[in-house]
C-alpha positions, -999 to +999 in steps of 0.1 A: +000+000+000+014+035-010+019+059+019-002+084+007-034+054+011-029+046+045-039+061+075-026+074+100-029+076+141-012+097+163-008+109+200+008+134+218+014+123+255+025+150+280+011+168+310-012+199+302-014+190+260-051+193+257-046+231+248-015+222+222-014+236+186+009+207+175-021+178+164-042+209+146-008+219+127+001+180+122-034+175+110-038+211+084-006+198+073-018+164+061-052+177+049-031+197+024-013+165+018-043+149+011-036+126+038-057+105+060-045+118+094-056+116+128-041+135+164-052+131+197-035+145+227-036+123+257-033+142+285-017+131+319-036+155+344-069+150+325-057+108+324-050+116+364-020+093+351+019+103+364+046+108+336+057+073+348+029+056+329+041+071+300+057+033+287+024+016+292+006+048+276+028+037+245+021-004+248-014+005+250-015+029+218+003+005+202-026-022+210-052+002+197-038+011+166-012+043+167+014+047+142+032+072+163+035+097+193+053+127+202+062+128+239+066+160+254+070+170+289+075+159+315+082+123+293+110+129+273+134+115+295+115+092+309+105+077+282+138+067+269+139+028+286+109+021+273+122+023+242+135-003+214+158+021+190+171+052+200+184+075+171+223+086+180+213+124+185+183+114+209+207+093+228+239+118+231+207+146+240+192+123+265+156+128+256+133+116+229+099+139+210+090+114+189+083+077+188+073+058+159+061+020+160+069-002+134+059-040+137+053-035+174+088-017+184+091+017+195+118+039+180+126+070+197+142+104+178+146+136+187+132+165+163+133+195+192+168+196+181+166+195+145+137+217+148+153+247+166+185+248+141+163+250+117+147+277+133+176+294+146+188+293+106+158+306+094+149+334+121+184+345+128+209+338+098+242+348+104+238+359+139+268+357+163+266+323+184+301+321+201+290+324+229+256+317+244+240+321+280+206+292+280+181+291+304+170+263+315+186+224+316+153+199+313+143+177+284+138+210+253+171+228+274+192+194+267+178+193+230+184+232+222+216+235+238+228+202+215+218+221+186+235+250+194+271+235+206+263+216+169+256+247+152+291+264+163+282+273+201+321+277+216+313+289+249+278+278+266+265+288+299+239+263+310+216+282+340+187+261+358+180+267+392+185+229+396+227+229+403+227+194+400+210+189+369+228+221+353+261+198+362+250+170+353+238+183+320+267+203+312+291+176+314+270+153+296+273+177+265+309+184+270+315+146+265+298+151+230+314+182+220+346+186+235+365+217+215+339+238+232+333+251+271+299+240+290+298+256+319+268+250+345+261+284+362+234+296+388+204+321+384+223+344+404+253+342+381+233+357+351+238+398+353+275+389+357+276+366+324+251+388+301+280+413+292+300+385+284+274+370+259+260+376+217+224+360+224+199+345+255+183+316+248+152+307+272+144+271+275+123+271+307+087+276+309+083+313+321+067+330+298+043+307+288+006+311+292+000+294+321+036+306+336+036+343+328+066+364+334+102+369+323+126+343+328+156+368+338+162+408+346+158+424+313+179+447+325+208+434+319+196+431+283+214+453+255+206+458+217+233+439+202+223+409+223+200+382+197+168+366+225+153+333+214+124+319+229+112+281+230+078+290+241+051+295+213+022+305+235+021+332+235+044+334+206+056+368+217+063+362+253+073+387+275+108+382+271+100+385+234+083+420+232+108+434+255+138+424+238+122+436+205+114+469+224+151+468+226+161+466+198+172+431+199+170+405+168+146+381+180+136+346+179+100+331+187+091+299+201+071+295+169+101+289+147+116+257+169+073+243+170+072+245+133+106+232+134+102+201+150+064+192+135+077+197+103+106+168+112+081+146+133+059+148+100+084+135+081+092+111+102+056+101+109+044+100+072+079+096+055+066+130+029+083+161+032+058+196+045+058+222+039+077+244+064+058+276+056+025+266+054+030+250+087+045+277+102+011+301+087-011+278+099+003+282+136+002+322+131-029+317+118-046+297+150-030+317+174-043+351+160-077+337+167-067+323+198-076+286+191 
């Protein structure tokens, strides 16, 4: 049977993913494609299931009929021994987005990363990335931070307010991508490193719509700095319009979402989207609030 005759299942699992954009963009996508294409989010706190469950979630989906899932937080490195395959980046990033089955085995990949270089290309060519301060160590901090120390990151500063998982993370990467410097550093450490920085990259969850505010003192912000954003809703996040206000290049979370639907797609369906459409048919649905 061709690809473009089958039919396809699909889940998101995560805590909070009932209001996600990701299965309405997966799903435009594949009506354009003129695909048969189905995505339901199955959501722990509605589920009153604990990110633990996530390896049964999958067994189960698998029983039922699901082609594929992404897994988003707080799964992503939890899901990893549940797992048959793990693609090489997924494994040296330590946390997996997207799992496909295939004659009842579960391979895991990892588009966040994938999906934010391509981003980071598109929104911000030939911005200055020596040197980087990131926000934020967890499952989309460990895929982002890959991407950038693969993209030509010399110098990271890795900040969560977690020391041991900053650490731990840090030296993780350095093993991977030893001819640069990843260097854990604490909340309280960031107005000292900002002068020393081209561009902030937040990969925590303030800002988004459920945890409002700024994730740092944009104080210590200047106009020559570049601000990216993983958060895409609100796509302009606070940290976003002030950093614009600023005069800063910019970044929005939208970019790395598109990024890495367009790569789960693709790995889902094995046709190639199209990037743009995708990314206007996320502008689209958050202009009218869906």
């Amino acid at each position: 049977m061709s690809t473009t005759a089958q039919s396809f299942l699909v889940g998101l699992i995560g805590d909070g993913v009932t209001p996600s954009l990701t299965p309405a963009m997966h799903e435009r996508e594949a009506d354009a494609q003129h695909l048969r294409y189905l995505y339901r989010p199955i959501d722990l706190s509605v589920l009153g299931r604990d990110a633990s469950d996530v390896g049964r979630l999958l067994r189960a989906g698998a029983e039922l009929g699901f082609n594929a899932f992404n897994i988003t937080h707080p799964c992503k490195q939890l899901v990893l021994e549940h797992l048959d395959e793990i693609s090489p980046n997924a494994r040296d990033i330590g946390a997996v987005n997207t799992v496909v089955i295939r004659d009842g085995k579960f391979f895991g990949y990892n588009t966040d990363a994938s999906g934010f270089a391509s981003g980071f290309a598109a929104g911000l060519p030939d911005a200055v990335q020596d040197t980087v301060l990131q926000l934020g160590a967890g499952g989309a901090g460990s895929a982002v931070a890959y991407a950038l120390l693969n993209t030509g990151t010399t110098t990271l500063y890795l900040v969560d307010p977690d020391a041991e998982r900053a650490g731990t993370r840090a030296a993780e990467l350095q093993q991977h991508f030893s001819g640069s410097r990843v260097i854990p550093a604490a909340p309280a450490q960031v107005p000292e490193l900002l002068p020393q920085v081209d561009g902030v990259l937040n990969a925590t969850p303030i800002g988004m719509f459920n945890h409002p505010g700024s994730p740092l003192d944009l104080a210590g912000l200047e106009p020559r700095h570049w601000v990216s954003d993983c958060i895409y809703r609100p796509v302009d996040t606070e940290l976003i319009i002030a950093a614009r206000r600023l005069g800063c290049r910019v970044l929005d979370g939208g970019h790395m979402a598109v990024g890495q639907a367009v790569d789960a797609f693709e790995i889902f369906t094995e046709i190639k989207p199209d990037a743009a459409r995708m990314r206007a048919h996320l502008l689209d649905m958050l202009e009218k609030g869906l």
